[in-house]
N, C-alpha and C positions, 0 to 999 in steps of 0.2 A: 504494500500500500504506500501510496507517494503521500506525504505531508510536506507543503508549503507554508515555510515560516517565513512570516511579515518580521522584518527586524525595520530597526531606526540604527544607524552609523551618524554616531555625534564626532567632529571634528572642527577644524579651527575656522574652518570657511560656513558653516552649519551645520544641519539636520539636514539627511538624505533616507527615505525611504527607498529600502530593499527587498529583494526577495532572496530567499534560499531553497536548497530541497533536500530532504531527507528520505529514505526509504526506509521504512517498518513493515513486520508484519502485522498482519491485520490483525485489530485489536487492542494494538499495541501504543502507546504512549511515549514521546523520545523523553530521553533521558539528557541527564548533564550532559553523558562523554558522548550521543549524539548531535547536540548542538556544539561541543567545542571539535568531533571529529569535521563536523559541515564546515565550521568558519576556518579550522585549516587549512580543509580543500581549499578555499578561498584566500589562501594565504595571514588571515589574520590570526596572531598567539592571545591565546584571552584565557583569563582565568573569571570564574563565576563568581559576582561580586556581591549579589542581592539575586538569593534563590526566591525568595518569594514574589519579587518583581520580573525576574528575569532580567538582570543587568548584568552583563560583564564587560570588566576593565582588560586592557591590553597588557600583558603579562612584562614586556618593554617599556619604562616608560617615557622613552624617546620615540616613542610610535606617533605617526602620523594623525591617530583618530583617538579620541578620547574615552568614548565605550560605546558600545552595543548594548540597544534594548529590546526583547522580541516581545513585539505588539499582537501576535495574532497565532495562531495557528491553523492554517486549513488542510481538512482530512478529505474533504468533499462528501464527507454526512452532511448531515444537515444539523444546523445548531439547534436546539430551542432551548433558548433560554430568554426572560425578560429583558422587554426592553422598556426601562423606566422612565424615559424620556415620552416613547410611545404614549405609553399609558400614561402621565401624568397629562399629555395635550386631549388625550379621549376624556378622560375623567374630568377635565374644564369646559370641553363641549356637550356633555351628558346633561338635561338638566341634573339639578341636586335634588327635587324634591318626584321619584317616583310613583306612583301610583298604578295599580290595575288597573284595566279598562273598563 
């Protein structure tokens, strides 16, 4: 199964959205040493800096880019999860006082 991770590459000129690609098997969830094997391929040394975020800093720190954050991960399931934003503009457009018919 392919996963496409959304990363952000912060460096001295700005913020560049990225993509990368992992292969899993199905089912399966990447781990740390998958995302620090992916940004290898790709030439960057990083070490995991913020597990709960998903941030890692450059293992170098003469390195050109200052860290990496990955924003997303696509599996091509489908998500459902809430979207609170959604529902808070539905919930303003609702009247507030229902009633039966």
């Amino acid at each position: 199964m392919e996963c496409i991770v959304h990363y952000e590459l912060e460096n001295k000129q700005g913020t560049k959205e990225l993509r990368g690609l992992i292969f899993l098997e199905p089912g399966k969830a990447p781990t740390e040493k998958d995302f620090l094997s992916m940004f290898a391929d790709m030439g960057y040394k990083l070490r995991l800096e913020d597990q709960d975020n998903l941030v890692f800093k450059p293992v170098d720190p003469a390195a050109e880019y200052r860290k990496i954050r990955i924003r997303r991960l696509d599996t091509g399931e489908e998500n459902l999860h809430e979207d609170g934003n959604l529902k808070s503009i539905i919930s303003n457009l609702l009247p507030k006082d229902t009633r039966p018919i």
